[in-house]
GUMI-535535 format. One record per residue: residue number from 1; residue in one letter; y, z, x of N, C-alpha, C in turn. Coordinates in nm, 3 decimals. Each point is the difference from the previous one (the first is absolute). Layout:
! residues N
(NUM "a" (Y Z X) (Y Z X) (Y Z X))
...
***
This chain:
! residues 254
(1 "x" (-4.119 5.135 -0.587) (0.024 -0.142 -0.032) (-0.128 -0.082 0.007))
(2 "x" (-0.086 0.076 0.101) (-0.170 -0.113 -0.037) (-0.099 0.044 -0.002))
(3 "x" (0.049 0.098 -0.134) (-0.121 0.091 -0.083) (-0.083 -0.135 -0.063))
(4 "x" (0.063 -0.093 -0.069) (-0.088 -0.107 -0.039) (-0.101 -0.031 0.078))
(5 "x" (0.025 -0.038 0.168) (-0.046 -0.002 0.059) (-0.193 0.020 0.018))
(6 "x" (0.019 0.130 -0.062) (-0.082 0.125 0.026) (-0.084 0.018 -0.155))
(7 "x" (0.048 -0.084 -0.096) (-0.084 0.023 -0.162) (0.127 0.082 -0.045))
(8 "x" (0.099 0.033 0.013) (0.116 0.073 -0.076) (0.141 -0.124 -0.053))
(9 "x" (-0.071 -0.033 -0.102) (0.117 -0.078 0.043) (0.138 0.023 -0.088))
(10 "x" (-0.035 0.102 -0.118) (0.127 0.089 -0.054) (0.021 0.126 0.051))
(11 "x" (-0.009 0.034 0.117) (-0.020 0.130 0.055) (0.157 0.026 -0.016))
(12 "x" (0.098 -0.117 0.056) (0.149 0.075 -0.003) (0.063 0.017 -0.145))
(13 "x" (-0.044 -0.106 -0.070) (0.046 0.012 -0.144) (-0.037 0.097 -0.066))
(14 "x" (-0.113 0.094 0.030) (-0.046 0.069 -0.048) (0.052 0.158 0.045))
(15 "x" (0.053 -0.065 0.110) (0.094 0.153 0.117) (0.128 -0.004 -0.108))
(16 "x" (0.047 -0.105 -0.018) (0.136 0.045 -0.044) (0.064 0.060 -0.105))
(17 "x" (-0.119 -0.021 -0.106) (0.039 0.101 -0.113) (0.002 0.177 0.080))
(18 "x" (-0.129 0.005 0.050) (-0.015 0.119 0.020) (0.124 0.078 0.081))
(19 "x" (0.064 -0.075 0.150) (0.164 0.036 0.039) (0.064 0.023 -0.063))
(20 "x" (0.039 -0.115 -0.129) (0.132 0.017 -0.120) (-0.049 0.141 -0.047))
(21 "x" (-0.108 0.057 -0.057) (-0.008 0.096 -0.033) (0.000 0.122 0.045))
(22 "x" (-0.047 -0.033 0.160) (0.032 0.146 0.066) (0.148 0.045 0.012))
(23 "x" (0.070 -0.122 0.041) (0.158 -0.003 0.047) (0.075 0.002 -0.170))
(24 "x" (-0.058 -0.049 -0.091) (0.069 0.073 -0.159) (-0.018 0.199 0.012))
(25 "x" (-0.079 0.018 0.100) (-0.006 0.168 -0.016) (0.035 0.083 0.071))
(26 "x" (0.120 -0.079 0.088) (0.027 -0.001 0.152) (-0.077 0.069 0.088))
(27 "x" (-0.127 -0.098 0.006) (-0.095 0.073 0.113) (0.045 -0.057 0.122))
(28 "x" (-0.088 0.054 0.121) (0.045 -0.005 0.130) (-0.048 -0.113 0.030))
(29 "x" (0.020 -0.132 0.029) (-0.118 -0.122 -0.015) (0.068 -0.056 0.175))
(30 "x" (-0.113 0.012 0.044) (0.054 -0.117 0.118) (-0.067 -0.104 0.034))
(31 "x" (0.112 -0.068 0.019) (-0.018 -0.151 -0.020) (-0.013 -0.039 -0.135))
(32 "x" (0.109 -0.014 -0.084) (-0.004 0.015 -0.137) (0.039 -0.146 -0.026))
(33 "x" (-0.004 -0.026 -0.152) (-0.059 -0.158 -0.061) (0.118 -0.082 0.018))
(34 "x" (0.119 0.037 0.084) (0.074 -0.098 0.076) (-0.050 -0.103 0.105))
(35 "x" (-0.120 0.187 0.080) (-0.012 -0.113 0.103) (-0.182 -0.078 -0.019))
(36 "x" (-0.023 0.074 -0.094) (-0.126 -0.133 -0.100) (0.026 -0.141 0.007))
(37 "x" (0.180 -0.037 -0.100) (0.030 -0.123 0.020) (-0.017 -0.053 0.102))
(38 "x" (0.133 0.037 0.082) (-0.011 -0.034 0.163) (-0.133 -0.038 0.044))
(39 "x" (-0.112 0.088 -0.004) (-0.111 -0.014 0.078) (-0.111 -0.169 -0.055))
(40 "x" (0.022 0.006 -0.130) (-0.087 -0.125 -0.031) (0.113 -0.084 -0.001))
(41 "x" (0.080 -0.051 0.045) (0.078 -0.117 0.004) (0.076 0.003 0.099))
(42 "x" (-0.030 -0.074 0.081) (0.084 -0.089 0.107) (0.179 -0.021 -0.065))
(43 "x" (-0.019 -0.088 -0.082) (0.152 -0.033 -0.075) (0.067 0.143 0.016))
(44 "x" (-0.068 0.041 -0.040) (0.071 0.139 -0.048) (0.075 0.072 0.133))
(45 "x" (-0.103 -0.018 0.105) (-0.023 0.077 0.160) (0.164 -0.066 0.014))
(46 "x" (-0.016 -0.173 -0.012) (0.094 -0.049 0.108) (0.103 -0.002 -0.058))
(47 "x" (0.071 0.045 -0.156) (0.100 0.021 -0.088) (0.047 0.120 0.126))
(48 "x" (-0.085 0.128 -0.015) (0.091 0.071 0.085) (-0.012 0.005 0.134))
(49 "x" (-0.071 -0.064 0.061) (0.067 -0.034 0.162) (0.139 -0.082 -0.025))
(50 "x" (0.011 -0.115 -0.121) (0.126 -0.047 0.045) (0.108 0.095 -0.060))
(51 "x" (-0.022 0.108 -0.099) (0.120 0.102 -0.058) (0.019 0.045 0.160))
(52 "x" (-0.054 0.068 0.095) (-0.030 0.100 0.090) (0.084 -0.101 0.118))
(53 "x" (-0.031 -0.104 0.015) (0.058 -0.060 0.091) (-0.062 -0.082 0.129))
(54 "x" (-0.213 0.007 -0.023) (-0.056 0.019 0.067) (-0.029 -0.125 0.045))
(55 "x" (0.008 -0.066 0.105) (-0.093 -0.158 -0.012) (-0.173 -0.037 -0.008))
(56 "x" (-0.006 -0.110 -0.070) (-0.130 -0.030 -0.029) (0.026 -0.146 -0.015))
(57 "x" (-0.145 -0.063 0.024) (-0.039 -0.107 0.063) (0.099 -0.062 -0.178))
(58 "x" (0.028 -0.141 0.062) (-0.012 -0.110 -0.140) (-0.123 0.016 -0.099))
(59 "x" (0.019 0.035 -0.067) (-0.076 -0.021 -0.116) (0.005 -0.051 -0.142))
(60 "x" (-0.085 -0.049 -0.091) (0.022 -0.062 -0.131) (-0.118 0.045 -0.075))
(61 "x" (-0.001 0.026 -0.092) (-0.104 0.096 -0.150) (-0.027 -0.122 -0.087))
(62 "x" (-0.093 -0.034 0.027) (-0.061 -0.153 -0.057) (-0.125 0.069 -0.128))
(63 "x" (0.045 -0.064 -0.101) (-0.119 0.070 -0.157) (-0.073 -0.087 -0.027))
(64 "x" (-0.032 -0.135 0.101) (-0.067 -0.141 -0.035) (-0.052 -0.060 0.079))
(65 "x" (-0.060 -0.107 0.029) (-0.061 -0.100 0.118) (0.095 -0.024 0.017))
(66 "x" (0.093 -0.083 -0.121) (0.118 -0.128 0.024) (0.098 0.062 0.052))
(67 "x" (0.019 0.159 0.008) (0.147 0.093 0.076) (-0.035 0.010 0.116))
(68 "x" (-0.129 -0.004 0.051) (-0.048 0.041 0.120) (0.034 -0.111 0.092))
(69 "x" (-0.078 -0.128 -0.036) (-0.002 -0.116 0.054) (0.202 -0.061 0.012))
(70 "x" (0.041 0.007 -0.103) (0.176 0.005 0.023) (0.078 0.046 0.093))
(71 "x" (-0.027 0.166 -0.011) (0.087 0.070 0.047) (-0.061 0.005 0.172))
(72 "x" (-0.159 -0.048 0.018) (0.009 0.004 0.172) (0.044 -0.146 0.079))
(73 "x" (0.081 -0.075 -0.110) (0.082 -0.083 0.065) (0.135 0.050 0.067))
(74 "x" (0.070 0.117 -0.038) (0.072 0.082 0.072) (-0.018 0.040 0.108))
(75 "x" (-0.114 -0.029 0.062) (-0.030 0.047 0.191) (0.002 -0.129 0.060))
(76 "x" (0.051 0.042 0.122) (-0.016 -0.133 0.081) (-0.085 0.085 0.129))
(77 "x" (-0.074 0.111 -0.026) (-0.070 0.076 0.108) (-0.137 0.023 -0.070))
(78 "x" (-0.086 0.042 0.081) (-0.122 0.086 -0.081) (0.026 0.107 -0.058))
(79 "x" (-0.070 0.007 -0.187) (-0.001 0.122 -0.064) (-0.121 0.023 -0.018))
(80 "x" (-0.046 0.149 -0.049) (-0.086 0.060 -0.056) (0.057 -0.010 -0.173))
(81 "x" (-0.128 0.018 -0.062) (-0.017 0.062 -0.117) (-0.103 0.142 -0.023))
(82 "x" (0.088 0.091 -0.129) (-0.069 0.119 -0.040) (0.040 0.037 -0.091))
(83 "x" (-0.100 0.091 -0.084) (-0.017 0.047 -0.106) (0.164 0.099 0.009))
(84 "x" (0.052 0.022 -0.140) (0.096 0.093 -0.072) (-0.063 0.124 0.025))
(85 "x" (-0.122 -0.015 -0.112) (-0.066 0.142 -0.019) (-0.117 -0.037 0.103))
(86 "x" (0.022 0.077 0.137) (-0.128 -0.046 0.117) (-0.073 0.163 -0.006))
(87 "x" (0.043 0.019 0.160) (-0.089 0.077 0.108) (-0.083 -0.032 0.039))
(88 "x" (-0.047 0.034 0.149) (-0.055 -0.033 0.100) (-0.046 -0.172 0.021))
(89 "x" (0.168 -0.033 0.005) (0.019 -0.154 0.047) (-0.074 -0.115 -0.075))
(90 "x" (-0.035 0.046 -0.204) (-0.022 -0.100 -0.080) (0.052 -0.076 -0.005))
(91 "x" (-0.037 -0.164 -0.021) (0.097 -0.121 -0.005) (0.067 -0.020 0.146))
(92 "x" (0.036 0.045 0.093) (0.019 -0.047 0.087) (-0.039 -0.126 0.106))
(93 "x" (0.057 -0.096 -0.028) (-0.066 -0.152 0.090) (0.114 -0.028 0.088))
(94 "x" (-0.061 -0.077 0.062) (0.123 -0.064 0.139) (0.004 -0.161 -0.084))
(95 "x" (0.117 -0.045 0.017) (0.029 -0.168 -0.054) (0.103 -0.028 0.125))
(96 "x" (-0.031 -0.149 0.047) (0.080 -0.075 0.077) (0.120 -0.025 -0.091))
(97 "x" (-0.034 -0.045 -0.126) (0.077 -0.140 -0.075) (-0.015 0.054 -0.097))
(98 "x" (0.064 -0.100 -0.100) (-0.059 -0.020 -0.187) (-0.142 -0.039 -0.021))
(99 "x" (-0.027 -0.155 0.081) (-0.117 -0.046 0.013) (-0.082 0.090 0.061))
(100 "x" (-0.048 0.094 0.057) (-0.071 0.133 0.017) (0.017 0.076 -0.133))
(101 "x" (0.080 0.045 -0.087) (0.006 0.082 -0.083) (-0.078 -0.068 -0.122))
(102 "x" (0.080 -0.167 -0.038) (-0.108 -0.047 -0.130) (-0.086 -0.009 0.019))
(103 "x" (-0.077 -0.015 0.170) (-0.139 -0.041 -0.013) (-0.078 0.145 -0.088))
(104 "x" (0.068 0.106 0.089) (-0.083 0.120 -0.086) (0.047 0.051 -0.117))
(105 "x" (0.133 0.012 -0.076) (-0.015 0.044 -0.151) (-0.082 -0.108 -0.096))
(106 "x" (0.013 -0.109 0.063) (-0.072 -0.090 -0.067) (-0.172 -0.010 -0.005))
(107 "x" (-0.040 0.065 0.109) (-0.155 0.057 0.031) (-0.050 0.063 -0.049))
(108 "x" (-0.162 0.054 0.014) (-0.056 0.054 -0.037) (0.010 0.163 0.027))
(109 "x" (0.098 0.049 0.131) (0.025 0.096 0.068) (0.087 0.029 -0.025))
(110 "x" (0.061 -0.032 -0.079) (0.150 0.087 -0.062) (-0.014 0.113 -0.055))
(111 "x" (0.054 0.100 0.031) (0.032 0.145 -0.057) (0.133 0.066 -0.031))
(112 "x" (-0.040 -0.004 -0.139) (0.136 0.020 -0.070) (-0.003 0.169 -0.001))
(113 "x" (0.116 0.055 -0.001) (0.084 0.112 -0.009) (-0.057 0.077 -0.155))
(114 "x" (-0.035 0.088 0.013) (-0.056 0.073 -0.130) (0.127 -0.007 -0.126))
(115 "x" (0.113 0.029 0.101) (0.133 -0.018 -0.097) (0.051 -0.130 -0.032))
(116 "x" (-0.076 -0.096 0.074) (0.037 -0.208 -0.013) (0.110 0.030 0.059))
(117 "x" (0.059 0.059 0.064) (0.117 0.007 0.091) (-0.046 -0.030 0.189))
(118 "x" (0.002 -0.104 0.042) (-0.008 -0.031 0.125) (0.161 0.006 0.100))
(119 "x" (-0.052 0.051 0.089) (0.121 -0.020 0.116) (-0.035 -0.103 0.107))
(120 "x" (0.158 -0.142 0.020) (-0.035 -0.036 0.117) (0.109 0.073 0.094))
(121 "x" (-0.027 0.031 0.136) (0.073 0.061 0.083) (0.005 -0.114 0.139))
(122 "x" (0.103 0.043 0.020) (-0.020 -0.033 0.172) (-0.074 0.051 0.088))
(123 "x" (-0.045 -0.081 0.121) (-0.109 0.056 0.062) (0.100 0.027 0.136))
(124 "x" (0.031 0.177 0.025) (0.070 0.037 0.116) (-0.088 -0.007 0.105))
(125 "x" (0.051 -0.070 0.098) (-0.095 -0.025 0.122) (0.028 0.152 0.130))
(126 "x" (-0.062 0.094 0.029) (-0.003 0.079 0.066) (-0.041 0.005 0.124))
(127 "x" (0.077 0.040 0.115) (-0.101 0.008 0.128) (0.027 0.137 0.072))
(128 "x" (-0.122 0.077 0.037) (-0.106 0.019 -0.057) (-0.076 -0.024 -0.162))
(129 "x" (-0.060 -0.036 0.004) (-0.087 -0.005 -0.150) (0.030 0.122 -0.069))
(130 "x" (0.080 0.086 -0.047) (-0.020 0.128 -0.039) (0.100 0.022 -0.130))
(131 "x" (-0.070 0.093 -0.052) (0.122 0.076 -0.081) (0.022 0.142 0.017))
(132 "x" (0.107 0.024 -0.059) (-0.004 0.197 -0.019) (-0.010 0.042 -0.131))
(133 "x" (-0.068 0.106 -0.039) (0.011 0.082 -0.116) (0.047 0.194 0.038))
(134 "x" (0.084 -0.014 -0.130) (0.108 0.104 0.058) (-0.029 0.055 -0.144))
(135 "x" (-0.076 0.185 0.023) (-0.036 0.020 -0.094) (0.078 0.145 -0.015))
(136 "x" (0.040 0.059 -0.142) (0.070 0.059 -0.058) (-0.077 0.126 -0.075))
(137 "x" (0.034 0.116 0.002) (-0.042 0.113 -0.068) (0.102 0.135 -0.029))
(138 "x" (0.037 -0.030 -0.106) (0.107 0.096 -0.075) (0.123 -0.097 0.003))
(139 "x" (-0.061 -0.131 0.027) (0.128 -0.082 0.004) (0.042 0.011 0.156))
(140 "x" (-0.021 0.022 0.106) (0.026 0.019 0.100) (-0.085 -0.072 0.145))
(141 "x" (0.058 -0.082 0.051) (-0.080 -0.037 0.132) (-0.142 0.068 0.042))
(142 "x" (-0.136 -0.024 -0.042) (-0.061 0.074 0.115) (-0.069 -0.011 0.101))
(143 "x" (-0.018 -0.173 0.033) (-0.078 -0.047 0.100) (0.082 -0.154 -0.027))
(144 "x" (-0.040 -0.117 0.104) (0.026 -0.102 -0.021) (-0.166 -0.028 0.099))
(145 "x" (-0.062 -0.138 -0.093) (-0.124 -0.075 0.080) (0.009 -0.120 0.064))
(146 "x" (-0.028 -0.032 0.077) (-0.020 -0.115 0.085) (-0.089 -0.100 -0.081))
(147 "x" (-0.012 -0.071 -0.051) (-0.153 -0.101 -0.030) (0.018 -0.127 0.030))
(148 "x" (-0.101 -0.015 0.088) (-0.057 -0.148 0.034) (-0.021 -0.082 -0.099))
(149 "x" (0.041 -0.085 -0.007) (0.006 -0.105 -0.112) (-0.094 -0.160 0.066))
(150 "x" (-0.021 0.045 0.118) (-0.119 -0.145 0.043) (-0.053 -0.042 -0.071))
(151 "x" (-0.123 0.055 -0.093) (-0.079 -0.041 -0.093) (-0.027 -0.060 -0.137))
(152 "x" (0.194 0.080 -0.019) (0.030 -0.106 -0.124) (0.095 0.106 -0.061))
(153 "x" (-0.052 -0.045 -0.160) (0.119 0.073 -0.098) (-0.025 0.150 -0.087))
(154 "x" (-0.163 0.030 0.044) (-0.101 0.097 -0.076) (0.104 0.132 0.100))
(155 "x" (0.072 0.090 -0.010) (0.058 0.142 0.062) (-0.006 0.102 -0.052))
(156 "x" (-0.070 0.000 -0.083) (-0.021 0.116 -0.111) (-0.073 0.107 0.183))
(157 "x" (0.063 0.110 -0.028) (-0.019 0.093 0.112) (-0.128 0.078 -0.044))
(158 "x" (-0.028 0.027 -0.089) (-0.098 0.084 -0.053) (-0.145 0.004 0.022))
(159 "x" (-0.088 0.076 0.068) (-0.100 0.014 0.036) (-0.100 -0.091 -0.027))
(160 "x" (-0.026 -0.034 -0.154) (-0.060 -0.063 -0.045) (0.009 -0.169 0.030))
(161 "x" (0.143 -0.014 0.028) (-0.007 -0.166 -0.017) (0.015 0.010 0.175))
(162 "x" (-0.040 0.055 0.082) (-0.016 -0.035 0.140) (-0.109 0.097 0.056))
(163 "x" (-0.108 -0.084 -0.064) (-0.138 0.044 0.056) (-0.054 -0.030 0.146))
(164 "x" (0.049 -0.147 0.031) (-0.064 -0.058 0.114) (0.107 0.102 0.126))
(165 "x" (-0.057 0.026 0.115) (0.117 0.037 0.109) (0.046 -0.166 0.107))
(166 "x" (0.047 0.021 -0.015) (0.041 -0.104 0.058) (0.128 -0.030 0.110))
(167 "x" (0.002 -0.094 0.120) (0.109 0.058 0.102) (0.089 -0.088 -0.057))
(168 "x" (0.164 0.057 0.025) (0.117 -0.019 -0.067) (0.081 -0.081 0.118))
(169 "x" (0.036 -0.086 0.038) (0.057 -0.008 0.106) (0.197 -0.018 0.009))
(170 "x" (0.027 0.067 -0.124) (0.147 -0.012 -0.033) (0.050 0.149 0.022))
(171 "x" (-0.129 0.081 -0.054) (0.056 0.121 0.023) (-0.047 0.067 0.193))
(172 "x" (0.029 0.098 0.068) (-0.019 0.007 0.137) (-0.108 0.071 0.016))
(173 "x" (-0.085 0.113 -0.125) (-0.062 0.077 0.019) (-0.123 -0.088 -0.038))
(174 "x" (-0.017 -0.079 -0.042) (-0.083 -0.186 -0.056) (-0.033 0.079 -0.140))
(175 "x" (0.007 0.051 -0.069) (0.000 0.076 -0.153) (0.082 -0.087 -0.109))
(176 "x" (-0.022 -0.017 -0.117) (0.085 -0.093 -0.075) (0.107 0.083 -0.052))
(177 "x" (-0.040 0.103 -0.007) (0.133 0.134 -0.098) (0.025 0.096 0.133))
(178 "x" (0.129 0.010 0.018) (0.055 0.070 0.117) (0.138 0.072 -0.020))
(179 "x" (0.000 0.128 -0.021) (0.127 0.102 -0.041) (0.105 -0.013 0.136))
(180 "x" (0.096 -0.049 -0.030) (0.114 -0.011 0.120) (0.069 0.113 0.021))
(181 "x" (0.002 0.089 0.108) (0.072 0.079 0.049) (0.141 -0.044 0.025))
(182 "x" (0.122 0.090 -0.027) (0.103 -0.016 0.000) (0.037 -0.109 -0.096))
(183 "x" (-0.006 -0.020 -0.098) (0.020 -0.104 -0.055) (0.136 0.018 -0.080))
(184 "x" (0.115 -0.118 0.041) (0.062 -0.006 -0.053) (0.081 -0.129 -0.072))
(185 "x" (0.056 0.028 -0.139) (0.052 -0.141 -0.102) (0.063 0.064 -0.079))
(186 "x" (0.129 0.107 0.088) (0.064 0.083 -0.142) (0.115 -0.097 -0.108))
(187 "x" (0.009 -0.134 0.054) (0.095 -0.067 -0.127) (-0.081 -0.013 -0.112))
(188 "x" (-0.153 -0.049 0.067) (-0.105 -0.062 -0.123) (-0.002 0.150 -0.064))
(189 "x" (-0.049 0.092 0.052) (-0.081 0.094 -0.042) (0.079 0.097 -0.090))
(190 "x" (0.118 -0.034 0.023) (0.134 0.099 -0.101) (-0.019 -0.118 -0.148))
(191 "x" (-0.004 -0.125 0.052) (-0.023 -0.061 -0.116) (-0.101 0.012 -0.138))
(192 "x" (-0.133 0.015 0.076) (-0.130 0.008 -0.035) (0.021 0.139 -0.078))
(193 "x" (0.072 0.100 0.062) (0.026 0.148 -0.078) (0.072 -0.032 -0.121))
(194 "x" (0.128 -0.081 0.028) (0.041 0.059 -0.109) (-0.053 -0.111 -0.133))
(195 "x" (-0.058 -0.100 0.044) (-0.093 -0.073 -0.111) (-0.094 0.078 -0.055))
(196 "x" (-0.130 0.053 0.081) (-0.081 0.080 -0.066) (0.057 0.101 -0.078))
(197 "x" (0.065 0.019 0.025) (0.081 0.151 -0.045) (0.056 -0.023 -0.166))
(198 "x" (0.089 -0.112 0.003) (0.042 -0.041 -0.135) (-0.121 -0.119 -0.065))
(199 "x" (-0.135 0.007 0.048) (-0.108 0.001 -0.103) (-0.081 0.055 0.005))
(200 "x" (0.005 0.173 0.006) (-0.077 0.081 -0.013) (-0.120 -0.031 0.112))
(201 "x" (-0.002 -0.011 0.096) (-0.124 -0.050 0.109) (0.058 0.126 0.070))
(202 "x" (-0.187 0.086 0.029) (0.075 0.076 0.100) (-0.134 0.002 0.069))
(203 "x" (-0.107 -0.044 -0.005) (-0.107 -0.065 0.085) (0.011 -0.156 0.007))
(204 "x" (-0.016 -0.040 0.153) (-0.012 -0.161 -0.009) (-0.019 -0.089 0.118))
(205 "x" (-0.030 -0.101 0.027) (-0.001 -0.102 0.140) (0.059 -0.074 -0.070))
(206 "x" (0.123 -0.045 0.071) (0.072 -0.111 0.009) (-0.031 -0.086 0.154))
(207 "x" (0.000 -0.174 -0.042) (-0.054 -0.061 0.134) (0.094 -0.099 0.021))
(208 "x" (0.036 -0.033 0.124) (0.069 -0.076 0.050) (-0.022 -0.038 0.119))
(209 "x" (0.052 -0.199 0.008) (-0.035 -0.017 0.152) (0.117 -0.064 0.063))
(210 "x" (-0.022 0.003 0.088) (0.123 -0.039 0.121) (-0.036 -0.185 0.043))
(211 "x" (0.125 -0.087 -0.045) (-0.027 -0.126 0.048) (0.049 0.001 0.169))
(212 "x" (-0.042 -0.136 0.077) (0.041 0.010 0.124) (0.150 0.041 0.049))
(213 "x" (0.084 -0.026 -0.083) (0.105 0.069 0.012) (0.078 0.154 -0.006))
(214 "x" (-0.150 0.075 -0.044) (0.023 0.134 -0.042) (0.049 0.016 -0.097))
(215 "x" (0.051 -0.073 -0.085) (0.014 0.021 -0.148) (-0.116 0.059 -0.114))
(216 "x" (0.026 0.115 -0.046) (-0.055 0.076 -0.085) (-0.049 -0.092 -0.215))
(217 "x" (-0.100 -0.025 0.035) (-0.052 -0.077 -0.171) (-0.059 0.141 -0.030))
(218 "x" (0.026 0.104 -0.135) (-0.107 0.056 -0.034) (-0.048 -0.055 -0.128))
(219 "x" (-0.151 -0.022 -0.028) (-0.051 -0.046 -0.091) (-0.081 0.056 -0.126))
(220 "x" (-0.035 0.122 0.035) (-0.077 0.109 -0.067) (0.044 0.129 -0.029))
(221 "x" (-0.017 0.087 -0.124) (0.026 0.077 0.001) (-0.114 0.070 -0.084))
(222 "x" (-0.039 0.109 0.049) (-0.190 0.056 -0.019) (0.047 0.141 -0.053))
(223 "x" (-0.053 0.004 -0.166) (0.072 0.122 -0.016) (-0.206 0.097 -0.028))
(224 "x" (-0.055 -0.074 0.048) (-0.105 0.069 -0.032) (-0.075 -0.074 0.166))
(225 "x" (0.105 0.100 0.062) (-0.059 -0.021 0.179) (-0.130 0.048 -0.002))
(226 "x" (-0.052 -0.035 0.157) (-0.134 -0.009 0.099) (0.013 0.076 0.113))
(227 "x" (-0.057 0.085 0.078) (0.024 0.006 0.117) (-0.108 -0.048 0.121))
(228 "x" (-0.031 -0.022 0.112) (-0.090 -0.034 0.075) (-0.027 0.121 0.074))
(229 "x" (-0.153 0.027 0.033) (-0.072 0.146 0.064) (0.013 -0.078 0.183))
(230 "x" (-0.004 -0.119 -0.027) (-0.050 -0.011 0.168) (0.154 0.025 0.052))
(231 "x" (0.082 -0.061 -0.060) (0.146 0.023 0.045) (0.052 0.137 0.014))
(232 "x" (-0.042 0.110 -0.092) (0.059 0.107 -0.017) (-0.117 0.098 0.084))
(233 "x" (-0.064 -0.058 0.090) (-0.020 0.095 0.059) (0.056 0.057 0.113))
(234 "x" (0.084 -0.133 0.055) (0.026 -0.019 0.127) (0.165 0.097 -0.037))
(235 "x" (0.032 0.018 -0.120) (0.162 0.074 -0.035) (-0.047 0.153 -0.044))
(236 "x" (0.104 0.069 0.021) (-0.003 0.112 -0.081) (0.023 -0.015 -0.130))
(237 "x" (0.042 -0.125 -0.090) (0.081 -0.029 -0.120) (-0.154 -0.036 -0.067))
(238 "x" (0.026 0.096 -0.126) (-0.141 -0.038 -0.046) (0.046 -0.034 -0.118))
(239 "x" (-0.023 -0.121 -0.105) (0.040 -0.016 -0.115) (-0.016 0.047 -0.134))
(240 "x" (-0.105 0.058 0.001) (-0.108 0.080 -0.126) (0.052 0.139 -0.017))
(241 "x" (0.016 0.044 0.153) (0.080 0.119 0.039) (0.189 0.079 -0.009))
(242 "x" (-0.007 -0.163 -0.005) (0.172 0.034 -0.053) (-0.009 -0.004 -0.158))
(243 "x" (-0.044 -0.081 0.001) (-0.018 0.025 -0.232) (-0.073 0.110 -0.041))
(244 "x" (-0.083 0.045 0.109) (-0.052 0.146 -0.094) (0.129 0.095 0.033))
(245 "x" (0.086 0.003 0.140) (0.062 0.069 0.011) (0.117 0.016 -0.092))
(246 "x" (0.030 -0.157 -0.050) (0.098 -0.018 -0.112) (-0.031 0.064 -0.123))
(247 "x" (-0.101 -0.044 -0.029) (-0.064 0.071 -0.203) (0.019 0.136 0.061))
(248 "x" (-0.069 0.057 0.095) (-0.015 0.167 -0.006) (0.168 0.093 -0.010))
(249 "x" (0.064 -0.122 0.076) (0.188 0.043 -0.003) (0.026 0.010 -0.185))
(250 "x" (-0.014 -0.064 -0.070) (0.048 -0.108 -0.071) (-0.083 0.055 -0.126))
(251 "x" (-0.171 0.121 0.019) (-0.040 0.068 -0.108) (0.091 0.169 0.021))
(252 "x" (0.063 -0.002 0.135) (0.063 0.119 0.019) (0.121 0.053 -0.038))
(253 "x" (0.049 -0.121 -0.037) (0.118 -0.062 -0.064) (0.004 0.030 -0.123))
(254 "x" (-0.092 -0.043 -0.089) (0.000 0.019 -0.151) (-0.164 0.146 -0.014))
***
């Protein structure tokens, strides 16, 4: 979703002919151009959290300044805004108000959504600062992460976008990415299955956070997951390691 990001900015459009055609020859494709859609669009993500049953924050899919500035008259709390087509926490801002929001679409700092599709969301207030990411291989549970969210909205787990080390003070080991032992959320996590499942996702991080009430928002769904090395050292669960273990099942197969 933020191949643009990076100088790609038809990289998925350019994936999807090539899926339709493998899956016209019924090749073995995983993560096939179902879950393409899914992956560059949010709309799309939160269509099936609500088929599935899943909760997620208030949200509204604004294609304009004038939808944006409207529709965050619907909060009477603090929201964020973010990109449709993101990754690693594009478009993401904190707003008190409306008057916080026009000052900036109306600015020089506005950043529009590659797709002109903006999200405003509610801003779930968490204590601890944290979220979890609960990541999937063959379609199946194989770790859930801890992440510190102190610093903001940037969680992309991946080596690259967490260069600095830095102490965590949400998580106990002070690390920002932290694999939870015993971890359990089998209502969410039966959910999360059988969603991925009926859109072809069988690699993925899905993220969700807990408001003070313990109520479950998930907001993300990562069909072209990350894993973290500082986190996975401290587990036997290695992430790179379960997907080679998967393809090698899965070339044994065919």
């Amino acid at each position: 979703a933020s191949s643009h990001s990076r100088g790609h900015r038809y990289a998925p459009e350019d994936t999807k002919p090539i899926l339709n055609w493998l899956e016209g020859y019924n090749k073995r494709v995983i993560n096939n151009s179902k879950a393409l859609k899914l992956e560059i669009s949010k709309q799309v993500q939160y269509h099936e959290l609500k088929n599935y049953n899943i909760k997620f924050p208030k949200t509204f899919f604004c294609n304009d300044k004038n939808s944006l500035i409207e529709n965050s008259e619907n909060f009477d709390k603090p929201f964020i805004t973010k990109h449709n087509r993101g990754g690693r926490g594009l478009g993401i801002k904190y707003f008190q108000n409306t008057d916080e929001l026009r000052k900036y679409v109306n600015g020089d700092q506005f950043e529009d959504s590659v797709d002109n599709i903006t999200l405003l969301q509610e801003y779930i207030v968490s204590d601890p600062q944290i979220i979890t990411r609960v990541e999937f291989v063959n379609s199946k549970l194989l770790y859930a992460v801890q992440v510190d969210a102190t610093d903001g909205f940037e969680l992309c787990p991946a080596d690259l976008c967490n260069l600095e080390e830095k102490y965590c003070p949400a998580n106990p080991d002070g690390n920002k990415f932290m694999i939870l032992e015993k971890y359990k959320n089998n209502n969410e996590i039966s959910k999360y299955q059988s969603l991925i499942r009926a859109n072809g996702i069988e690699i993925a991080g899905i993220e969700y956070i807990k408001n003070k009430n313990g109520q479950c928002y998930t907001y993300d769904i990562n069909t072209n997951t990350n894993y973290n090395s500082i986190a996975e050292k401290k587990s036997s669960l290695k992430g790179m390691q379960a997907i080679a273990n998967f393809l090698l099942d899965e070339l044994i197969k065919l």
